[in-house]
Kinemage of the C-alpha trace (Angstrom):
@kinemage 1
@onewidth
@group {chain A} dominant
@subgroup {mainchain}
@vectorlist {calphas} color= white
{ca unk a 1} P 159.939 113.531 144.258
{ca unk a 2} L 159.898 113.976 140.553
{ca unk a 3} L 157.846 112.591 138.021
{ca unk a 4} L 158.731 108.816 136.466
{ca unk a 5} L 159.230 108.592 132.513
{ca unk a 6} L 159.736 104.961 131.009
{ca unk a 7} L 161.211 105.199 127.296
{ca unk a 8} L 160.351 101.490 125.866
{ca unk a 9} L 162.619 101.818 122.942
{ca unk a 10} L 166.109 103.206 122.349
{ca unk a 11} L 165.860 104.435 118.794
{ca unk a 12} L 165.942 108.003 117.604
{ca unk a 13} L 162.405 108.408 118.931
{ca unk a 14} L 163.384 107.373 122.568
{ca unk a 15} L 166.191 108.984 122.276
{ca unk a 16} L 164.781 112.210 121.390
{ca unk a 17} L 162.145 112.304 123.908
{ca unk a 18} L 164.677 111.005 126.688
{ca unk a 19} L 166.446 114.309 125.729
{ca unk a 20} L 163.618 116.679 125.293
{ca unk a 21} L 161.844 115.316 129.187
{ca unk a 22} L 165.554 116.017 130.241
{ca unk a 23} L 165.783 119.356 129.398
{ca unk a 24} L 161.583 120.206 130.150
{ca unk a 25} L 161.766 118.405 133.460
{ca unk a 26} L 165.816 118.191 135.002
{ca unk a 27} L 164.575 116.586 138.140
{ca unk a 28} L 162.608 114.029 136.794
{ca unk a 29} L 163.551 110.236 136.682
{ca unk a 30} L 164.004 108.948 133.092
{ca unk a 31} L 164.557 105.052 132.676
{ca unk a 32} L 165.127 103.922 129.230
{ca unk a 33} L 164.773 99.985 128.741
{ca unk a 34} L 166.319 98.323 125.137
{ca unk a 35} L 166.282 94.800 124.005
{ca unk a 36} L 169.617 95.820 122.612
{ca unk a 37} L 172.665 95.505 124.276
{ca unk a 38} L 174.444 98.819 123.142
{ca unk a 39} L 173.020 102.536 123.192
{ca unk a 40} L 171.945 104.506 120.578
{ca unk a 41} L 173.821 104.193 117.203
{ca unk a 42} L 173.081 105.762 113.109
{ca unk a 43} L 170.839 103.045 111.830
{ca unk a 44} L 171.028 105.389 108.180
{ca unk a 45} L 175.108 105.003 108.408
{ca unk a 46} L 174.433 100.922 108.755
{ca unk a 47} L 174.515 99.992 104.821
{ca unk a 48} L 177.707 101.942 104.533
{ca unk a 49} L 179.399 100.063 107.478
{ca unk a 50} L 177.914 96.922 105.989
{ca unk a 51} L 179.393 98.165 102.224
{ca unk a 52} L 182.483 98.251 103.925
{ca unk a 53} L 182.924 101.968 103.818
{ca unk a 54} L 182.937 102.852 107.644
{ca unk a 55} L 184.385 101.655 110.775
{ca unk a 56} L 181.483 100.437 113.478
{ca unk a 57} L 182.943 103.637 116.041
{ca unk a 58} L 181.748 105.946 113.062
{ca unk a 59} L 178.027 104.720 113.392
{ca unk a 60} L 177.993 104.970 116.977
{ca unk a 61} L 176.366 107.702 118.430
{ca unk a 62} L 176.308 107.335 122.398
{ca unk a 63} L 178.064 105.621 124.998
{ca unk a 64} L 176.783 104.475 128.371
{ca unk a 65} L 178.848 107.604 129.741
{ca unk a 66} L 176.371 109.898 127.933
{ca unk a 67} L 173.650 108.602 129.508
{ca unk a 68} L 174.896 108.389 133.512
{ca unk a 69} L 176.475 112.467 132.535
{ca unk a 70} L 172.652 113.010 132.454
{ca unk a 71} L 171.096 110.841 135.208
{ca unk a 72} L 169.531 109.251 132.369
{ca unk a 73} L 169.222 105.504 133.933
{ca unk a 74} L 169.637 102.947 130.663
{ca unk a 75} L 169.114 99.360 130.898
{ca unk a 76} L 171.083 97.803 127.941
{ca unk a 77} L 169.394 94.087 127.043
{ca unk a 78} L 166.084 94.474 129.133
{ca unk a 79} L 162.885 93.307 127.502
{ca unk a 80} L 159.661 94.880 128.342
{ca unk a 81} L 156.693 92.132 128.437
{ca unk a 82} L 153.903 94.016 129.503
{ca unk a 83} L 152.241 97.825 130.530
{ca unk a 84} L 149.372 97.599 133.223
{ca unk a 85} L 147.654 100.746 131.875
{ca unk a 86} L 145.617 100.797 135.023
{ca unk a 87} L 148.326 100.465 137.813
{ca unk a 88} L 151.029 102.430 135.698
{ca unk a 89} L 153.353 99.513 135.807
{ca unk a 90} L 155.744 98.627 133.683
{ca unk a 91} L 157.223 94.385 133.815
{ca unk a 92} L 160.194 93.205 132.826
{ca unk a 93} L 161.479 90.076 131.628
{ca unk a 94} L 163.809 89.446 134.365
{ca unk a 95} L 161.970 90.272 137.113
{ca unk a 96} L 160.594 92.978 138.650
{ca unk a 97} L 158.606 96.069 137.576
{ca unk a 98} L 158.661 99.481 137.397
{ca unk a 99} L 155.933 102.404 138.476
{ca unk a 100} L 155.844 105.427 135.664
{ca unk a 101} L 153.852 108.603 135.445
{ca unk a 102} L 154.378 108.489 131.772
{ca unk a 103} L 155.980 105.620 129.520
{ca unk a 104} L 156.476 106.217 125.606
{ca unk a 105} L 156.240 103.295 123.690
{ca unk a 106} L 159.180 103.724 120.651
{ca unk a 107} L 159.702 99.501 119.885
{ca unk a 108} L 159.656 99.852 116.422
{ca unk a 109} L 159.333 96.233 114.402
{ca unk a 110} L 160.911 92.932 114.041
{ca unk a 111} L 162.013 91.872 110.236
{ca unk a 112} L 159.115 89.729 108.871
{ca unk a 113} L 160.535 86.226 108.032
{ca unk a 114} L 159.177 84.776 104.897
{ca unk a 115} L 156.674 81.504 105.752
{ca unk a 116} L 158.558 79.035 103.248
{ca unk a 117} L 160.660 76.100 104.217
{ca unk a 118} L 164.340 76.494 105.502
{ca unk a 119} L 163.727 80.263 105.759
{ca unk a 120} L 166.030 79.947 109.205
{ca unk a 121} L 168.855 78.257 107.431
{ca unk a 122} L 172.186 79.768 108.012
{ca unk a 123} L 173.484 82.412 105.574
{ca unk a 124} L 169.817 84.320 105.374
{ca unk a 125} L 169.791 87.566 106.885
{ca unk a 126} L 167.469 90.705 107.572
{ca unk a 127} L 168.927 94.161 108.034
{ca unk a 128} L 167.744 95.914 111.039
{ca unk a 129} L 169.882 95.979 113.995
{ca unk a 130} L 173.888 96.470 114.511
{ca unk a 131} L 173.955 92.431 115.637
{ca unk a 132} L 172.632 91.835 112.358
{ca unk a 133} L 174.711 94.346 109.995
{ca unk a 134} L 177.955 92.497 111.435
{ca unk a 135} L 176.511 89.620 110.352
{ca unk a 136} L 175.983 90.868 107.231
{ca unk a 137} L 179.312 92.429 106.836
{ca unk a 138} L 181.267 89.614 107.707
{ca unk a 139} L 179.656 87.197 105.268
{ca unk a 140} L 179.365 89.028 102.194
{ca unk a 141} L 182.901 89.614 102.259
{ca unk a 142} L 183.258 85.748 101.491
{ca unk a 143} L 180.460 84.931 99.877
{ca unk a 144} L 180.248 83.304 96.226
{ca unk a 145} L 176.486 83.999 94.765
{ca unk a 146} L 173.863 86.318 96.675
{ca unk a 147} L 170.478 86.665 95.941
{ca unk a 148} L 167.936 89.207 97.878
{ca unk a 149} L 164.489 89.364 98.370
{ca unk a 150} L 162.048 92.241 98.850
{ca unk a 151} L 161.751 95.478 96.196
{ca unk a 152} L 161.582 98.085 98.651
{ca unk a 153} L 164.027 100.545 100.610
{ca unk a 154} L 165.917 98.151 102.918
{ca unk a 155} L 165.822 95.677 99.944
{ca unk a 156} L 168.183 98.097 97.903
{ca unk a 157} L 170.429 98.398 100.504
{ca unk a 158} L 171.308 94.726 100.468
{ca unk a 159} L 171.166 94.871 96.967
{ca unk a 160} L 174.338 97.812 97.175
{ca unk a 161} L 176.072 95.740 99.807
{ca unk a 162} L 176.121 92.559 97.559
{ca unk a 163} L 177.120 94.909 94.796
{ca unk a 164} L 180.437 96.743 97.130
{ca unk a 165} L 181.486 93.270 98.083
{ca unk a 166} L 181.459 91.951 94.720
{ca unk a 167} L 178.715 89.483 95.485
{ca unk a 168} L 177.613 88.141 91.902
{ca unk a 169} L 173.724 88.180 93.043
{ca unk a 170} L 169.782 88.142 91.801
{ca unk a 171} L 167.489 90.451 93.141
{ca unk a 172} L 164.483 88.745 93.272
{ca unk a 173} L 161.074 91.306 93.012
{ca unk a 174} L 157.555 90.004 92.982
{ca unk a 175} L 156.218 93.085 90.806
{ca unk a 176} L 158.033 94.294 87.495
{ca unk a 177} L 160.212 97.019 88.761
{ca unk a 178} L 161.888 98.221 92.361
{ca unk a 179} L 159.731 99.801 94.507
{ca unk a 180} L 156.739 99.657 92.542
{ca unk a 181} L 154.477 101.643 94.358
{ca unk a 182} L 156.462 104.582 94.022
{ca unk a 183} L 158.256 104.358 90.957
{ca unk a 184} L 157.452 103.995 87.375
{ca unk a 185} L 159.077 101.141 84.706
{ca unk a 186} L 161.059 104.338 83.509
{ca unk a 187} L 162.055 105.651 86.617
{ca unk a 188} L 163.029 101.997 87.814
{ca unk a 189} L 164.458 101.653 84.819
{ca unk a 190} L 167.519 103.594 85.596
{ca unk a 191} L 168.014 101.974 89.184
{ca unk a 192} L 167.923 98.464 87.609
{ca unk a 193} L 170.311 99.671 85.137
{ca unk a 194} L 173.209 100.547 87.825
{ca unk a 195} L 172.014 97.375 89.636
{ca unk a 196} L 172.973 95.172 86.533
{ca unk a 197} L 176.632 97.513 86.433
{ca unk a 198} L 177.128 96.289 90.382
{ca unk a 199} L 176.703 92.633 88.832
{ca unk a 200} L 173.385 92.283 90.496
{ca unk a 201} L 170.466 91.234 88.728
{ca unk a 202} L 166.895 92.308 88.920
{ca unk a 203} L 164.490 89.540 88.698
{ca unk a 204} L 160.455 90.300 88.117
{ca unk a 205} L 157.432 88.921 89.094
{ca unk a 206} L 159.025 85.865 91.058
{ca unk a 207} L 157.406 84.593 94.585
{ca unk a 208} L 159.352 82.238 96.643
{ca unk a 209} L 158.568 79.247 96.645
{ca unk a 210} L 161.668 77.538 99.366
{ca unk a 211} L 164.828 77.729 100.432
{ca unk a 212} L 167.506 75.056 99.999
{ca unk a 213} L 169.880 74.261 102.412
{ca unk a 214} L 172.624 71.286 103.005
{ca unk a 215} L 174.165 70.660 106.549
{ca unk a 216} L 171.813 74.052 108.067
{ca unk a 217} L 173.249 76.534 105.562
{ca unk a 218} L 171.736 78.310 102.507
{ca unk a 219} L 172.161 76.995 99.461
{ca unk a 220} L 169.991 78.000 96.428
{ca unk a 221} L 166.751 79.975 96.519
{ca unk a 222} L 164.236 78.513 94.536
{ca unk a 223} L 160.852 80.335 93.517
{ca unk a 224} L 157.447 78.741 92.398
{ca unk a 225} L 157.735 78.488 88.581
{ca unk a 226} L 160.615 76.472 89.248
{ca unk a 227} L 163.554 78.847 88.725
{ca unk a 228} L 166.644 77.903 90.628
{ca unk a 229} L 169.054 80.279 92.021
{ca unk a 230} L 172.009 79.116 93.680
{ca unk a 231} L 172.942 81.852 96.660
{ca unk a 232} L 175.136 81.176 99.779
{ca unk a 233} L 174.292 84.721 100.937
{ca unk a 234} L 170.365 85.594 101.005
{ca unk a 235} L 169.018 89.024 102.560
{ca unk a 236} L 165.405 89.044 103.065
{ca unk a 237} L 163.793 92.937 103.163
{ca unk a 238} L 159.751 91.938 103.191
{ca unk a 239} L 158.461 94.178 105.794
{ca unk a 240} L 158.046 94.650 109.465
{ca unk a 241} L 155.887 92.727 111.919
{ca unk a 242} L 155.401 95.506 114.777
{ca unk a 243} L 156.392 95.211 118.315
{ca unk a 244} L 152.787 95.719 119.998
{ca unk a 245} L 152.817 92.727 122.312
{ca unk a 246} L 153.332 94.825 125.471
{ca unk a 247} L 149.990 97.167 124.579
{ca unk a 248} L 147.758 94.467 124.834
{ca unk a 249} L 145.190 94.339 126.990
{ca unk a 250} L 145.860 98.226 127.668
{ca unk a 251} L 143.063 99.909 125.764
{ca unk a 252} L 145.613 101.311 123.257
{ca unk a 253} L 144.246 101.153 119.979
{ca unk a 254} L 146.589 99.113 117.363
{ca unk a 255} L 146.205 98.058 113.576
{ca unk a 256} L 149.651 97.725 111.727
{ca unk a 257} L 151.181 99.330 114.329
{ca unk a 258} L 150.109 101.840 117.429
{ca unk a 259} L 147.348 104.326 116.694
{ca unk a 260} L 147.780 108.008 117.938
{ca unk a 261} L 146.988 111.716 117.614
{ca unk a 262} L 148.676 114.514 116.077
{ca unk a 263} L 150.548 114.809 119.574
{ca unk a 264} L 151.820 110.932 119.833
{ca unk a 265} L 149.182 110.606 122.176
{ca unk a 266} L 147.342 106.706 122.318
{ca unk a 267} L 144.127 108.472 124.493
{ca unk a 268} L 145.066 105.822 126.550
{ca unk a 269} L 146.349 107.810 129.891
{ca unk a 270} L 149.601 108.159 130.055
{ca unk a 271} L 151.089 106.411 127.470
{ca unk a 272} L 152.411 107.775 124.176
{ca unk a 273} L 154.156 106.378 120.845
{ca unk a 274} L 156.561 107.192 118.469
{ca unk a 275} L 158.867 105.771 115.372
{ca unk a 276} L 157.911 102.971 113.198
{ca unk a 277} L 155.633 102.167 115.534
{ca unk a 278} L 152.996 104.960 115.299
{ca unk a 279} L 150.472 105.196 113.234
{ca unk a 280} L 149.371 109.050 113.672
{ca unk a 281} L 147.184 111.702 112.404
{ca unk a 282} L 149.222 113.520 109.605
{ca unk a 283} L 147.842 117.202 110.085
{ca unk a 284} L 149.021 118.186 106.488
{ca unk a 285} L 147.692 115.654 104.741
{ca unk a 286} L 144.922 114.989 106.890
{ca unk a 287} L 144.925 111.065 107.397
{ca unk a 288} L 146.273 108.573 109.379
{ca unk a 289} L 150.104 107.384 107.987
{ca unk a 290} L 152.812 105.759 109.152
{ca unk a 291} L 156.939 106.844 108.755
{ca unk a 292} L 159.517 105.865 110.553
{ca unk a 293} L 162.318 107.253 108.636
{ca unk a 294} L 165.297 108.816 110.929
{ca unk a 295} L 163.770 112.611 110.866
{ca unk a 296} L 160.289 111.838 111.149
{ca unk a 297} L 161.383 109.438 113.841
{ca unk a 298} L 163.165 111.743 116.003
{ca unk a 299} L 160.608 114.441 115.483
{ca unk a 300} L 157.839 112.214 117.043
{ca unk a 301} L 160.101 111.743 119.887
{ca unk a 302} L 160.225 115.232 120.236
{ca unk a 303} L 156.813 115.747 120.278
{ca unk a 304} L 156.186 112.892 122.266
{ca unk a 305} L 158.604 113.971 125.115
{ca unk a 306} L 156.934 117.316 125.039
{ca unk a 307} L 153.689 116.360 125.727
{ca unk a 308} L 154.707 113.786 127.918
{ca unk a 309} L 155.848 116.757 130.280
{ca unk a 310} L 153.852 119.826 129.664
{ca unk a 311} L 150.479 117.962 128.778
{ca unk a 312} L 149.199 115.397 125.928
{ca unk a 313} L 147.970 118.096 123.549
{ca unk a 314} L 150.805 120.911 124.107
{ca unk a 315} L 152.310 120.563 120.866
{ca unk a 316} L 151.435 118.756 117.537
{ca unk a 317} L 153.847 116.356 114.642
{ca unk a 318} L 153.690 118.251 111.705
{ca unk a 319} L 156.506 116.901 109.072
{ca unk a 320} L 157.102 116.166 105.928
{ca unk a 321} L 159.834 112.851 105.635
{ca unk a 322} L 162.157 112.596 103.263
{ca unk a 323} L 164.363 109.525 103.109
{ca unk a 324} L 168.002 109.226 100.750
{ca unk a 325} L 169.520 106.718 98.864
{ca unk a 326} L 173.442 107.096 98.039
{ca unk a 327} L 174.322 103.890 96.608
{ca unk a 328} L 174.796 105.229 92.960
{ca unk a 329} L 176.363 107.694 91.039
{ca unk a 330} L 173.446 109.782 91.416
{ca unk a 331} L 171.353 110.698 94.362
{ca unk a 332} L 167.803 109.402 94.966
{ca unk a 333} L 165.474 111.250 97.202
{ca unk a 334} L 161.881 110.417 98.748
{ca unk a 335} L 159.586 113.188 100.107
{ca unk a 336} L 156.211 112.894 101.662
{ca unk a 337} L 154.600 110.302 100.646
{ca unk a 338} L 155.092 108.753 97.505
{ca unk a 339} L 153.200 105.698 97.843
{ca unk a 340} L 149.880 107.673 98.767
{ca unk a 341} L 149.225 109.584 95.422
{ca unk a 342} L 145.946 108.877 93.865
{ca unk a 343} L 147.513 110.667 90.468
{ca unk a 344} L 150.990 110.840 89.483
{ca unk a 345} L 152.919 113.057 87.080
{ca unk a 346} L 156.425 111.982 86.142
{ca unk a 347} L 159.432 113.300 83.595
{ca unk a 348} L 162.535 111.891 82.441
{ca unk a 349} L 165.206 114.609 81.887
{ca unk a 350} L 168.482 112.547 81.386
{ca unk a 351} L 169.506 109.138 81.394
{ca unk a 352} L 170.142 109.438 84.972
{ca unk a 353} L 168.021 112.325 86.492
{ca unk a 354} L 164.086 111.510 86.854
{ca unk a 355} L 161.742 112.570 88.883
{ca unk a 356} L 157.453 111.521 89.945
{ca unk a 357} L 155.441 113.484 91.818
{ca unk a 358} L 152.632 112.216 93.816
{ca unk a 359} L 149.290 114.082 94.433
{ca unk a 360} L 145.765 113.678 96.096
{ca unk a 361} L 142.230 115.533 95.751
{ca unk a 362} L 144.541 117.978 93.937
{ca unk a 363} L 147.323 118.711 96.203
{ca unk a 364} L 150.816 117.190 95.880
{ca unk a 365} L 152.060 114.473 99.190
{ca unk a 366} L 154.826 113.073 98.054
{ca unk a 367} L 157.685 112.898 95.197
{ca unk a 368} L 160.990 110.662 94.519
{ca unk a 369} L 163.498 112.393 92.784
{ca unk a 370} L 166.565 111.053 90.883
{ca unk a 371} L 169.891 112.758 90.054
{ca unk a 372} L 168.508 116.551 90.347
{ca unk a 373} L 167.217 116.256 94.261
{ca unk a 374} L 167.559 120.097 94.539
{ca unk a 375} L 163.779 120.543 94.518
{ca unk a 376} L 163.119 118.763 97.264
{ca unk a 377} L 163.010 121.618 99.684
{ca unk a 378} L 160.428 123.653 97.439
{ca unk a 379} L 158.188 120.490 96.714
{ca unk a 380} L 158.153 120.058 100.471
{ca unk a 381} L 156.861 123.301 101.089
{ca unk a 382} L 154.150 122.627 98.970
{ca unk a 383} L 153.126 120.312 100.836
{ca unk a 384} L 153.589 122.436 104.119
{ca unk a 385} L 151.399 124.973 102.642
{ca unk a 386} L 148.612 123.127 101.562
{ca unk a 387} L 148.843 124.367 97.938
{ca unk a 388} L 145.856 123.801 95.632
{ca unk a 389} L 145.315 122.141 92.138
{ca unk a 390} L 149.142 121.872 91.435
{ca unk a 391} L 148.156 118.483 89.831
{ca unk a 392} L 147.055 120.907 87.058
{ca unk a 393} L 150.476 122.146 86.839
{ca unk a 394} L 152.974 120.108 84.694
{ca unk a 395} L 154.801 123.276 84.935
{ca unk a 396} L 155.873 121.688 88.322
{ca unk a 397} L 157.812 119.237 86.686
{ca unk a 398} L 159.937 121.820 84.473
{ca unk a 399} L 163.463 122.386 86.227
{ca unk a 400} L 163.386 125.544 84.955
{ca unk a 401} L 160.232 126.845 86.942
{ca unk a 402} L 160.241 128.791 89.538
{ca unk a 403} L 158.383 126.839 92.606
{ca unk a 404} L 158.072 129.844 94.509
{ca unk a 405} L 156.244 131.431 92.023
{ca unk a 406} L 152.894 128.675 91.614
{ca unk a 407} L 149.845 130.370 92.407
{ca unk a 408} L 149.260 129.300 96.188
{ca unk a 409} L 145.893 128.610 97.158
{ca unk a 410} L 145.486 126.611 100.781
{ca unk a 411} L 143.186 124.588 101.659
């Protein structure tokens, strides 16, 4: 009888590590349980089926048939409510409950909801799932005035669907430019700019105060000095509220989100995490962080299903994420992590090509790049090496420079 792996989670993470356990272990059992009620689809390809741009069979990525090819046992629309850590038991919501040698724990998040009144009123959306980017699809292509909330990467998205559908629209930020805490005024500068082109307006350093709504449905979003904006389509982008409800009482470690090792590992025996959900030990940088983007994502399920089969500390996450935005006439590209930088050097080149480099006791973590993203590789390597006092370097900033050629000196 072979060994029993749960996959809580059908993501890229689960998915990964469903395929990696396959391969390790062929005569294994492998039971993947989603709260979803289709298989594995490209959450990156979602804004541009939401813009309009794709068909939904162009975002899909498996079908049932891919699964049962494999002996890969999927249960569409199943809810996980709890993991007895001591028994190795897995319960779900409709009854029942399943033994496992090894469960990875890839739930990701559920879109935080903002705490003001009529916030459920009809016509306000978040963008996570394929349920809601139909949603989204289907009303923006009749809407009259949008307005969206929350300056960060999801928020943009809804901002560039408003903009494709012709949505006249606000974009309401509580700081003075989009994603503040990795961008500069200049930088954002050039991003509100193509905003304003898409008729959608940047608004700064605005907190909600309610929602209106007549008969259930949306009317006007209204914020606490009083401003007024009338919207019939609202997206709300504020952040994730993690899935850990089913890790309680376990002896897994959470804050934010799961805590694990360098190999995905909770030190809690026999169960692993991955995705949004993890909060690991980043062996380049050397601290606990959090990324869920699609690579880094799928990675950790790689690792994840490694270890789950050949032992917890067979093989460690070492990545550097990088995350794209193609909603303008010029690319923008995050590496590393941007947000983490205790200094930051940053250089305007055109009116559309940017770029800010992040750095910490000396060494660079992270960058965003606009227009020219052909760096990105080099910068990331960098990183992977552990260079040095590059923070000493404008030199790194000149596109002329030769990466390759910085003196290297590792930590």
């Amino acid at each position: 009888m072979g060994k029993v792996y749960c996959i809580v989670g059908n993501g890229v993470a689960g998915d990964a590590a469903a395929s990696v356990i396959k391969e390790r272990d062929p005569e294994s059992e492998i039971i993947v349980f989603t709260e979803e009620g289709k298989a594995l689809y490209n959450r990156i390809l979602l804004k541009e089926f939401a813009k309009g741009k794709l068909n939904q069979n162009s975002v899909d990525i498996r079908d049932e048939d891919w699964y049962l090819n494999r002996e890969i046992d999927i249960r569409l629309n199943t809810q996980i409510t709890r993991i007895d850590s001591e028994n190795k038991i897995i319960e779900v919501n409709k009854g029942g409950h399943q033994k496992y040698d090894q469960v990875l724990v890839a739930t990701g998040g559920t879109p935080r909801e903002l705490n003001v009144p009529n916030s459920g009123a009809e016509g306000i959306h978040h963008f996570w799932t394929m349920r809601d980017t139909i949603g989204i699809r289907n009303h923006a292509e009749t809407a009259s005035f949008g307005a969206v909330i929350g300056a960060g990467l999801l928020g943009i998205d809804l901002a560039a669907i408003c903009g494709a559908h012709g949505v006249e629209s606000k974009y309401i930020m509580r700081g003075d430019v989009w994603w503040r805490n990795a961008l500069s005024k200049v930088g954002g500068e050039i991003v509100h700019k193509s905003l304003r082109d898409r008729n959608v307006l940047p608004v700064f350093n605005k907190e909600i105060e309610c929602f209106e709504e007549r008969r259930g449905k949306v009317q006007a979003v209204v914020t606490t000095d009083g401003e007024r904006h009338e919207a019939d389509f609202v997206g709300v982008a504020v952040g994730l509220d993690y899935n850990i409800e089913l890790i309680q009482n376990t002896g897994v470690e959470y804050r934010n989100g799961i805590v694990v090792d360098e190999h995905m590992f909770t030190g809690v025996e026999g169960i692993y995490a991955a995705g949004d959900i993890a909060r690991y030990h980043d062996v380049i940088i050397g601290e606990e962080l959090q990324n869920g983007s699609w690579g880094s994502a799928k990675k950790q399920g790689m690792v994840a299903g490694e270890n789950m089969v050949n032992g917890k500390d067979y093989k460690k996450f070492e990545w550097v994420p990088s995350y794209s935005i193609t909603h303008f006439e010029y690319p923008i590209i995050s590496f590393g992590h941007p947000i983490e930088g205790e200094k930051f050097l940053e250089k305007k080149y055109s009116e559309n090509e940017w770029r800010r480099l992040a750095f910490k006791h000396g060494r660079l973590i992270g960058g965003v790049l606009i227009g020219d993203v052909s760096s990105q590789s080099r910068y990331k390597k960098i990183i992977t090496e552990k260079v040095e006092q590059v923070d000493q370097e404008m030199s790194i900033l000149d596109k002329k420079i030769d990466l390759e050629k910085i003196v290297v000196k590792k930590a």
